[in-house]
Backbone as ProteinMPNN parsed JSONL, in Angstrom:
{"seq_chain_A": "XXXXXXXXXXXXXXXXXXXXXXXXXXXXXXXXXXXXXXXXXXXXXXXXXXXXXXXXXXXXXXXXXXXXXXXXXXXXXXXXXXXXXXXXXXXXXXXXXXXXXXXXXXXXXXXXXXXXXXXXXXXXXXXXXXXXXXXXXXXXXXXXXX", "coords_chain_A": {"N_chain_A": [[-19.378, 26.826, -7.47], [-21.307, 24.272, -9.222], [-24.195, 22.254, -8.257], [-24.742, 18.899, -8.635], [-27.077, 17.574, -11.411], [-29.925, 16.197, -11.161], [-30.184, 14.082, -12.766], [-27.47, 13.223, -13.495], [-26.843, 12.672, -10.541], [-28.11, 10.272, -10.0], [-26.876, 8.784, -11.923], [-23.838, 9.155, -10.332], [-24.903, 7.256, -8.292], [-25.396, 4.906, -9.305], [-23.187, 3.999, -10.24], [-22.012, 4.059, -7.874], [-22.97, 1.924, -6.471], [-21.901, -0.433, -8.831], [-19.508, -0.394, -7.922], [-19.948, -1.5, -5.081], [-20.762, -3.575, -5.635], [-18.859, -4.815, -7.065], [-17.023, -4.894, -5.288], [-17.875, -6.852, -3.088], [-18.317, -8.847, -4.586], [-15.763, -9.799, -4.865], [-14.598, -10.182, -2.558], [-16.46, -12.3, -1.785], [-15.31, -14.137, -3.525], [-12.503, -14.401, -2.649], [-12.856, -15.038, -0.058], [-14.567, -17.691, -0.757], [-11.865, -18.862, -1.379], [-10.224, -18.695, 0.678], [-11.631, -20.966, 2.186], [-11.078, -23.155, 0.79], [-8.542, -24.117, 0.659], [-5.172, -23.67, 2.259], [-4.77, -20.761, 4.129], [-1.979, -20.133, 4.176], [-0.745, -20.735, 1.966], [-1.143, -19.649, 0.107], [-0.725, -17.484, -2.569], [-1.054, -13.911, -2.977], [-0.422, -12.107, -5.07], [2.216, -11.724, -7.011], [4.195, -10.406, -5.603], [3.985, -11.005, -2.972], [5.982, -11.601, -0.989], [7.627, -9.145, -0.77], [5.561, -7.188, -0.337], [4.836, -7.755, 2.269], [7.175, -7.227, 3.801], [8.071, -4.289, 3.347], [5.675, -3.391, 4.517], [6.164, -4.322, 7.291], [8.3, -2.945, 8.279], [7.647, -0.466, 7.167], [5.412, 0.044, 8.979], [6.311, -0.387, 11.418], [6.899, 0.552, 15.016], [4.642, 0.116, 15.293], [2.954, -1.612, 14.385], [-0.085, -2.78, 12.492], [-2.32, -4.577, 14.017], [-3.174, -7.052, 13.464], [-5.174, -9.781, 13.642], [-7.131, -8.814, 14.488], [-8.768, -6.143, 13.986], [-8.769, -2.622, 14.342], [-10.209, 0.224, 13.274], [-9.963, 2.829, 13.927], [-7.768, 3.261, 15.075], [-5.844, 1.85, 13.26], [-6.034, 2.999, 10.93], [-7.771, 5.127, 10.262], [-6.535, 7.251, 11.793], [-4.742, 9.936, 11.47], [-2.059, 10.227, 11.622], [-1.898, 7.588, 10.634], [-3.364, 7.355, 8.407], [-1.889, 8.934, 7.051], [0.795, 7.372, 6.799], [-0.278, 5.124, 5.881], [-1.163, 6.093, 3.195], [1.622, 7.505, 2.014], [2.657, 4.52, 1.827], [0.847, 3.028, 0.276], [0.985, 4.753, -2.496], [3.515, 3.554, -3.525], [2.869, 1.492, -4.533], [1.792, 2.447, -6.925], [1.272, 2.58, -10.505], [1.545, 0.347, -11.496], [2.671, -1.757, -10.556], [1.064, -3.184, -8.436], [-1.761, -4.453, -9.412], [-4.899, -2.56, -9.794], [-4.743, -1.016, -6.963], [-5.863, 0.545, -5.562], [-8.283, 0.422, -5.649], [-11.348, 0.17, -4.656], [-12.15, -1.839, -1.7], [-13.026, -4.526, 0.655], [-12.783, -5.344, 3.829], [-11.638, -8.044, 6.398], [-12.211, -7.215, 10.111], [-12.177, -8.835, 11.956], [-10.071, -11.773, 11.825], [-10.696, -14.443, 12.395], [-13.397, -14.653, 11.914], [-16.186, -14.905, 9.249], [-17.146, -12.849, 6.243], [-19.27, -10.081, 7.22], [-21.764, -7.75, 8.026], [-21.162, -6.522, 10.568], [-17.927, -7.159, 10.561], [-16.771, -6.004, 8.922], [-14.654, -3.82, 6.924], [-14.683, -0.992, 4.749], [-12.062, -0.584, 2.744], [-8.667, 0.503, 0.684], [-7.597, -1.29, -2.428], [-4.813, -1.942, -1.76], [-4.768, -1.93, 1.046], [-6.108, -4.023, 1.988], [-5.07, -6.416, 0.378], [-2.135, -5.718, 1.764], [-3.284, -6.593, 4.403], [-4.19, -8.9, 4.484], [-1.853, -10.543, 3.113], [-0.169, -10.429, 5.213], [-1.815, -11.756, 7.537], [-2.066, -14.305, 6.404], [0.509, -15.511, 6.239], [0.905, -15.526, 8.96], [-0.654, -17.539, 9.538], [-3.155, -17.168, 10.361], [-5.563, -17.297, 8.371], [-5.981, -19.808, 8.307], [-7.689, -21.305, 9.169], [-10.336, -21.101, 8.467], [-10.304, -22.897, 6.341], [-11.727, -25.609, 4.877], [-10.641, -27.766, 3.969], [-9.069, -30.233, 5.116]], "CA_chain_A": [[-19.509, 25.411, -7.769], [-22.472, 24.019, -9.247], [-24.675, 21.358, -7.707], [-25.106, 18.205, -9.969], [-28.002, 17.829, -11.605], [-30.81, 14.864, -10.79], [-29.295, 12.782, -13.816], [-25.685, 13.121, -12.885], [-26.625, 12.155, -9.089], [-28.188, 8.762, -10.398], [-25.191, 8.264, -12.313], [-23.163, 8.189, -9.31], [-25.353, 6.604, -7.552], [-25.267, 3.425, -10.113], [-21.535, 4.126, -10.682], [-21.363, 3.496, -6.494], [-23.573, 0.536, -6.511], [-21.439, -1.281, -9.15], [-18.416, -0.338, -6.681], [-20.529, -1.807, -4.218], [-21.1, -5.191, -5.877], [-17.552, -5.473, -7.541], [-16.365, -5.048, -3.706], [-18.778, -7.563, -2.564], [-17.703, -10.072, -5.049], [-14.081, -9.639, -4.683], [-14.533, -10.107, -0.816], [-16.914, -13.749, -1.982], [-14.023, -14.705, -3.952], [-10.935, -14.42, -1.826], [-13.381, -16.282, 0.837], [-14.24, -19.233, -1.216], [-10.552, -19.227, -1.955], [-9.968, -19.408, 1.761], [-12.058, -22.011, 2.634], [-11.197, -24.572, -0.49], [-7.395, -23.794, 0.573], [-5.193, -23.159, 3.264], [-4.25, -19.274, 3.768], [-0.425, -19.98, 4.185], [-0.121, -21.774, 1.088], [-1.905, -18.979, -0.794], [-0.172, -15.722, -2.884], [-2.471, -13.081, -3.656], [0.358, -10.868, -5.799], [3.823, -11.828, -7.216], [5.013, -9.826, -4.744], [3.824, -11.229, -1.595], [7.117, -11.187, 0.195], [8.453, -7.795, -0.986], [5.001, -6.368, 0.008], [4.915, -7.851, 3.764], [8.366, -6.873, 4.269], [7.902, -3.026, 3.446], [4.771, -3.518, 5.711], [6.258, -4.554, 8.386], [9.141, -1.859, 8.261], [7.214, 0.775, 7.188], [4.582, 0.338, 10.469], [7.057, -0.578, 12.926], [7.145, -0.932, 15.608], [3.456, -0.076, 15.594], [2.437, -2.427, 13.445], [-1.312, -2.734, 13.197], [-2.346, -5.913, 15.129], [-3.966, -7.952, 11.972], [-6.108, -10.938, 13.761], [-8.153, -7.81, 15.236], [-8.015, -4.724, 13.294], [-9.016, -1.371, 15.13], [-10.23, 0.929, 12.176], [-10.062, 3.991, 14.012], [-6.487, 3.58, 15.538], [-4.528, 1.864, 12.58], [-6.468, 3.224, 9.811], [-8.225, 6.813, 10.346], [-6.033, 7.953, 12.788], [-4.261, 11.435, 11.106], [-0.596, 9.459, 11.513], [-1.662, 6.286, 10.532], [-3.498, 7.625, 7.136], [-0.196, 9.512, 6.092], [1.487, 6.415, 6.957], [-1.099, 4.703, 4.372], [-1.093, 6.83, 1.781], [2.448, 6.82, 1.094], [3.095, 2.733, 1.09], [-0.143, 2.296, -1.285], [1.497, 4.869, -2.935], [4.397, 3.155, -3.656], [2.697, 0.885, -5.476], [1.062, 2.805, -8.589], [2.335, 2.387, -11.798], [1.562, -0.835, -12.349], [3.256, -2.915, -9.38], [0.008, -4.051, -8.005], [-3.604, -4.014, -10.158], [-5.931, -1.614, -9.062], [-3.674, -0.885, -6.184], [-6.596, 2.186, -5.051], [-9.581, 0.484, -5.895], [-12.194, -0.009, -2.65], [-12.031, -3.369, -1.046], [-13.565, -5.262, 1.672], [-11.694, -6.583, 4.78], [-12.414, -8.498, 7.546], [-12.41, -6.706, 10.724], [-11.413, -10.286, 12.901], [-9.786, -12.473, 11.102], [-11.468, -15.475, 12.619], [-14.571, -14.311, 11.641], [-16.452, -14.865, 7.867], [-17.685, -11.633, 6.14], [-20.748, -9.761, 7.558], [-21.82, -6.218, 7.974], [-20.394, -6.2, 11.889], [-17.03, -7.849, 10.41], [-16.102, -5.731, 7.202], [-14.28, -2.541, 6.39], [-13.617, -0.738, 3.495], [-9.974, -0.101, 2.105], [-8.1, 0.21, -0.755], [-7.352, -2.969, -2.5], [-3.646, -2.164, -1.55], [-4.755, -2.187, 2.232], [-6.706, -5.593, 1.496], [-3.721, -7.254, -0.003], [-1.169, -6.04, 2.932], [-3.309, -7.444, 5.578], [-4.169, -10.219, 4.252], [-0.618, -11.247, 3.065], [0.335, -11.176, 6.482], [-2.532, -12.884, 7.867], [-1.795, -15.729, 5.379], [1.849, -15.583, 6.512], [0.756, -16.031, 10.089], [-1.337, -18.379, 9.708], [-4.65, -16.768, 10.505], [-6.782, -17.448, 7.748], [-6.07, -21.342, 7.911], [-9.163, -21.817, 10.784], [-11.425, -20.785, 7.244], [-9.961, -23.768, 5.581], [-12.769, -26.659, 4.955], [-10.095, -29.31, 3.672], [-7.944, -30.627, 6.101]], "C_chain_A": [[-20.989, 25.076, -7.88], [-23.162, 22.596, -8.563], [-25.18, 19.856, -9.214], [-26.655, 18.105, -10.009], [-28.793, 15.783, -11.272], [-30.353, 13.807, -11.976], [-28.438, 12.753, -13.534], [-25.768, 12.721, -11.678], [-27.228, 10.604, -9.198], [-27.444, 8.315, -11.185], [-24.315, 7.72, -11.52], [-23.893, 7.845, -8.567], [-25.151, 4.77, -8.231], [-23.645, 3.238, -10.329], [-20.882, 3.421, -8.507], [-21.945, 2.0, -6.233], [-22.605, -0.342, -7.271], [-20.362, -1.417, -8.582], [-18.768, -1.273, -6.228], [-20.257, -3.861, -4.747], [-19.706, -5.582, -6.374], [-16.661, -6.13, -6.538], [-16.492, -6.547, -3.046], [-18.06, -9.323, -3.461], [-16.113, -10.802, -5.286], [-13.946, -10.575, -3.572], [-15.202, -11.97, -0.877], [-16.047, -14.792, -2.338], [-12.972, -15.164, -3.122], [-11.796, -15.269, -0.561], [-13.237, -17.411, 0.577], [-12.4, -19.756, -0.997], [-9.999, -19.768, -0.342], [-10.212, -20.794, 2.485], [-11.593, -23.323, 1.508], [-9.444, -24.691, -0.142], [-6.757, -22.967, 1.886], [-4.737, -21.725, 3.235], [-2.746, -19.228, 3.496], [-0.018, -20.252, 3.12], [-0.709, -20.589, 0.336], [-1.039, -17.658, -1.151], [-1.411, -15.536, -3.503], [-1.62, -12.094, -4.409], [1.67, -11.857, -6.259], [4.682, -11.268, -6.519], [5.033, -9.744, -3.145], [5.168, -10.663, -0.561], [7.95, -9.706, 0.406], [6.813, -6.908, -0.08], [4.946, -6.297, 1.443], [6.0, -7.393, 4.215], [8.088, -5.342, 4.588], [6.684, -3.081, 4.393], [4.988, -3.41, 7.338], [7.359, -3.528, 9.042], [8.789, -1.004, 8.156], [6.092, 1.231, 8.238], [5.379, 0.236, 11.367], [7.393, 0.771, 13.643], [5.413, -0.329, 15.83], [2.558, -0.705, 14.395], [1.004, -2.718, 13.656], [-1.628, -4.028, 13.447], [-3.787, -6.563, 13.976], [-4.819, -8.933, 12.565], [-7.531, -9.968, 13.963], [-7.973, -5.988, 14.621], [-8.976, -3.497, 13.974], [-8.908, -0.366, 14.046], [-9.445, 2.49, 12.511], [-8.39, 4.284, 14.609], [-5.551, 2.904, 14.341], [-5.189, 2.391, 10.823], [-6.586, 4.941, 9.656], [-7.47, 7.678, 10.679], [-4.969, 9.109, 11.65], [-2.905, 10.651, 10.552], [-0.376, 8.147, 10.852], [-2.494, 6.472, 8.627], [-2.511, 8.26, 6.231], [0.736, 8.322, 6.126], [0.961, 5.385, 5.728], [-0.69, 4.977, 3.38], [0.234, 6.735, 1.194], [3.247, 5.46, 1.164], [1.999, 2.675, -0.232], [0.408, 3.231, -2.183], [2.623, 4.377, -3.833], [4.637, 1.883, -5.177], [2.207, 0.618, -6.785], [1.756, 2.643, -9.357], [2.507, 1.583, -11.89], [1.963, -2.095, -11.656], [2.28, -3.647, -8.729], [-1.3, -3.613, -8.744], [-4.069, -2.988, -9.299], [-5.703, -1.972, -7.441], [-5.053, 0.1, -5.261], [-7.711, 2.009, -5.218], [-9.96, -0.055, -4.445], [-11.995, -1.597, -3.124], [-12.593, -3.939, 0.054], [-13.204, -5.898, 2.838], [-12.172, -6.914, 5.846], [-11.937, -7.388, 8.546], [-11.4, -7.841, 11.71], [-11.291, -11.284, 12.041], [-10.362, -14.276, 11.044], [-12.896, -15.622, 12.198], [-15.178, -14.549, 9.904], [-16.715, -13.146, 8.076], [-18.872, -11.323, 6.104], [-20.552, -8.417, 7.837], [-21.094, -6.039, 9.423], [-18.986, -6.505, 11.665], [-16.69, -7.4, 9.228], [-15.682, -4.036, 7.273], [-14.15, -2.229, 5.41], [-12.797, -0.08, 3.422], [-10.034, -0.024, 0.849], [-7.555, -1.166, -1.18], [-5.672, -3.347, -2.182], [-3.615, -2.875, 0.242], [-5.263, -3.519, 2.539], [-5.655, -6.158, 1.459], [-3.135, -7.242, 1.326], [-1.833, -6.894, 3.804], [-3.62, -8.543, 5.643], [-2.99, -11.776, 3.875], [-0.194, -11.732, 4.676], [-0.275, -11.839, 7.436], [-2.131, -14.375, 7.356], [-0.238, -16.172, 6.184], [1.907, -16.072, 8.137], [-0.142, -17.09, 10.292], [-3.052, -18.347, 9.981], [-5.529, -17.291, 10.337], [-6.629, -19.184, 7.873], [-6.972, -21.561, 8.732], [-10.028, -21.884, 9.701], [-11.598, -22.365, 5.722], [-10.856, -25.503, 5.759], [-12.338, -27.787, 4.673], [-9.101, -29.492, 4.051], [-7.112, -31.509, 5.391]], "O_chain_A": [[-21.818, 25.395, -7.028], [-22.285, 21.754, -8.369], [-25.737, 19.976, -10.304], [-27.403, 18.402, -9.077], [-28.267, 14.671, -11.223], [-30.261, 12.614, -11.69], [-28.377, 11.687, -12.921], [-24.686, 12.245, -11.335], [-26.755, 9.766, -8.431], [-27.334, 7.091, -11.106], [-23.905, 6.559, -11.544], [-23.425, 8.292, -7.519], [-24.835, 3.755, -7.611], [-23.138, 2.146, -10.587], [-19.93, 2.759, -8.096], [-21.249, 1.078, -5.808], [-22.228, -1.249, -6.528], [-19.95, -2.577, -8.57], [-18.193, -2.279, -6.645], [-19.756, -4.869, -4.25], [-19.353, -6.727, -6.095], [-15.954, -7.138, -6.575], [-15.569, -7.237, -2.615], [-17.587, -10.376, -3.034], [-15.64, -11.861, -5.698], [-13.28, -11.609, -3.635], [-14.635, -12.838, -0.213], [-15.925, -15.907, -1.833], [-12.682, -16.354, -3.005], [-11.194, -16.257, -0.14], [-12.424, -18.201, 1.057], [-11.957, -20.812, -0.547], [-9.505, -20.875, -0.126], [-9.422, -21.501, 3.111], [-11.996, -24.462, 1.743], [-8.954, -25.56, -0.862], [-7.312, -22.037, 2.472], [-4.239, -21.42, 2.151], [-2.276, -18.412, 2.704], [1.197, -20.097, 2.992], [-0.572, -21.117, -0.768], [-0.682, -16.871, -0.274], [-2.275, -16.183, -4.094], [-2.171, -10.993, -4.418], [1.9, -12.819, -5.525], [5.882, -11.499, -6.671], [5.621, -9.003, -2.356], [5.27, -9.738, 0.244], [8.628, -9.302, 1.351], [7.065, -6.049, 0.765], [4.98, -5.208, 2.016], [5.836, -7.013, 5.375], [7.894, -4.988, 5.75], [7.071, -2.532, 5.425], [4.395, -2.804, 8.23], [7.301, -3.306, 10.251], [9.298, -0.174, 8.909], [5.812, 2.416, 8.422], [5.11, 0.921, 12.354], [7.939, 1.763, 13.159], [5.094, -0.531, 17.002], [1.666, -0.192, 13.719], [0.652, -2.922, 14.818], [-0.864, -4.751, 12.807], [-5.005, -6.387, 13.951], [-5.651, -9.107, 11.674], [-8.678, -10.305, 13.67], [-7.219, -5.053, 14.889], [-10.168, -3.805, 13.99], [-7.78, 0.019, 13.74], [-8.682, 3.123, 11.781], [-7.893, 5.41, 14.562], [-4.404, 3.351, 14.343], [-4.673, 2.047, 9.759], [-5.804, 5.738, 9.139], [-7.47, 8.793, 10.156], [-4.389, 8.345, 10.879], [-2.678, 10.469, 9.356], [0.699, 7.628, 10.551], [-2.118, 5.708, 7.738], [-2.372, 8.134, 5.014], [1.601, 8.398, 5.254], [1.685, 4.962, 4.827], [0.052, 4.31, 2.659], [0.374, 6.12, 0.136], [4.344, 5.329, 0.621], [2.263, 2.365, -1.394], [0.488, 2.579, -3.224], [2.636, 4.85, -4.97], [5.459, 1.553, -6.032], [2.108, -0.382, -7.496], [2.958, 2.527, -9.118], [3.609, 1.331, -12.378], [1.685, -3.231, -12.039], [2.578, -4.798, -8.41], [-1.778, -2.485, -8.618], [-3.589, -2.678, -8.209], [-6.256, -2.873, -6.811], [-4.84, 0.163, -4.05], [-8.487, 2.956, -5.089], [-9.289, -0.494, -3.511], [-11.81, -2.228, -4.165], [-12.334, -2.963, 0.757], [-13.328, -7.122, 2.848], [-13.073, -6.261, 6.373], [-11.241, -6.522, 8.014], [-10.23, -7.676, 12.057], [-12.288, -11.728, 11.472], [-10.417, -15.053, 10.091], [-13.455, -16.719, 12.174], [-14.249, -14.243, 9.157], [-16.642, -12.413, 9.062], [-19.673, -11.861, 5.34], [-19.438, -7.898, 7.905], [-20.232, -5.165, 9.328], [-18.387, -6.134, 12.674], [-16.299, -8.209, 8.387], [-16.472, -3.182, 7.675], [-13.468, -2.988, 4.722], [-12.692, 1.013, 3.977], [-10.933, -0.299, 0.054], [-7.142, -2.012, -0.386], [-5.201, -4.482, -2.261], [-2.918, -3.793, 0.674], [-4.713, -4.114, 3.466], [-5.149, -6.488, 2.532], [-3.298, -8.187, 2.099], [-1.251, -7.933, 4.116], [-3.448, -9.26, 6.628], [-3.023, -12.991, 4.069], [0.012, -12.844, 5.163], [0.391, -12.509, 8.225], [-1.954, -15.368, 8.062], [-0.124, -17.301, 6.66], [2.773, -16.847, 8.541], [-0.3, -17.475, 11.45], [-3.892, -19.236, 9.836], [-6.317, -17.766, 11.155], [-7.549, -19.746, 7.278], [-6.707, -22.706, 9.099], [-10.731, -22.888, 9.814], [-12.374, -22.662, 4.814], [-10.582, -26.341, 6.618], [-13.001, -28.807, 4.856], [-8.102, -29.026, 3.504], [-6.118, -31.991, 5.934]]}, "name": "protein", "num_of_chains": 1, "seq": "XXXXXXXXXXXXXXXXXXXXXXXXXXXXXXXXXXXXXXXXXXXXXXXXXXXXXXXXXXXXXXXXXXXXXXXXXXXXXXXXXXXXXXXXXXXXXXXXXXXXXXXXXXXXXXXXXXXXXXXXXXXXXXXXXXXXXXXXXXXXXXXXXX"}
């Protein structure tokens, strides 16, 4: 295997940067959207309810604990990335947009987004936890118009 060459490594390097900023503005977006609006009242898919459902069935009963998310126990963890992989699975082929692209998520849901308060996911793992944030009510504390 060859090593890329000094043009091909500033390639992806600009190819991760626009990642970087697409992420970034995704993550600005779905904020504003919080704050101008309450979370409960908000779909982020046509398939909100079909996606929280399989969510909540396909983690049980260790469902990962959404106000407070613990990267390394409902994310990394060996059981809990095979557990990942095939729900976002589930949804290629067209059932959710860029289902696999990186994403941005809060960390505490009470919290805005800041470098101590952000993970990255796939935009499938985004969506789920945010549906069911929304669904619980979470994100409505973010909401600036009462």
């Amino acid at each position: 295997m060859s090593l890329p060459s000094a043009d091909e490594l500033e390639q992806l390097q600009e190819i991760e940067k626009q990642w970087a900023v697409k992420a970034m503005h995704h993550a600005e977006t779905y904020f504003s959207l919080l704050q101008a609006m309450d979370g409960s009242k908000l779909k982020l898919t046509k398939i909100d309810d079909e996606i929280y459902v399989d969510f909540m069935s396909t983690f049980a009963p260790n469902v990962p604990k959404i106000d407070v998310l613990d990267e390394a126990k409902d994310f990394k963890s060996p059981e809990m990335k095979e557990k990942w992989r095939n729900f976002i699975n589930r949804y290629e082929g067209g059932k959710v947009t860029d289902y696999n692209f990186g994403s941005l998520l809060r960390i505490d849901a009470s919290k805005e987004y800041s470098e101590d308060n952000t993970m990255f996911v796939t935009r499938m793992q985004f969506l789920t936890i945010e549906i069911a944030r929304n669904k619980a009510g979470l994100n409505s504390v973010h909401c600036k118009r009462k």
